[in-house]
C-alpha positions, 0 to 999 in steps of 0.5 A: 786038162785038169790042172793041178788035180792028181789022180787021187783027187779024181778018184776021190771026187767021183767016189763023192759023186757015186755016192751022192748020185748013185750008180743009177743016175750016173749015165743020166749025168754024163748024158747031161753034162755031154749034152751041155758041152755040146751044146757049149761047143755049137754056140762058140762056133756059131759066134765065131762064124757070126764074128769072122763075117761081119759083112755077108751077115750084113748083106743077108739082113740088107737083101731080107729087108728088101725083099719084105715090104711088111710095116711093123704092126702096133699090137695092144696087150692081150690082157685088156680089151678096148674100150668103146665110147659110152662104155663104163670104165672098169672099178679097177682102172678108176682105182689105179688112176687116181693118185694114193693119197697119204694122210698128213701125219700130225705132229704134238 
């Protein structure tokens, strides 16, 4: 499991860690670190279900489509509103519209 790591490397490494983190943190940090394997093992195996059955997932998605008759909706940004005719235009939209211009530089 470990490799090449004896057993005086493993005292040595969770000595450091003892006195890094303190006896305190140490099961917040095995709760961490299990919880991250945990969650490690569950997307490996929702990626090999999802891999192992290429076809049924194609299935499912195909009869979820005909089931809902819902077109796809164009939203605008939620930042800006709008505009109506005849309304003035923003200072900062003028300002971003038009190009920089960059003044010729003169040369002696």
């Amino acid at each position: 499991m470990f490799g090449s790591l004896g057993f005086t490397e493993l005292i040595l490494i969770l000595m450091i860690v003892l006195i890094i983190f303190g006896a305190g943190k140490l099961p917040q940090l095995g709760e961490g670190v299990g919880k991250a394997i945990k969650g490690f093992k569950k997307s490996v195996q929702e990626a090999e279900a999802y891999d192992l059955d290429p076809q049924a997932q194609a299935e499912n998605s195909a009869s979820a489509n005909q089931g809902s008759n819902a077109q796809p909706q164009i939203s605008q940004p939620m930042h800006t509103a709008p505009l109506e005719k005849g309304s003035p235009v923003p200072p900062a939209a003028v300002q971003s519209a038009q190009p920089e211009q960059v003044p010729a530089s003169s040369k002696a």
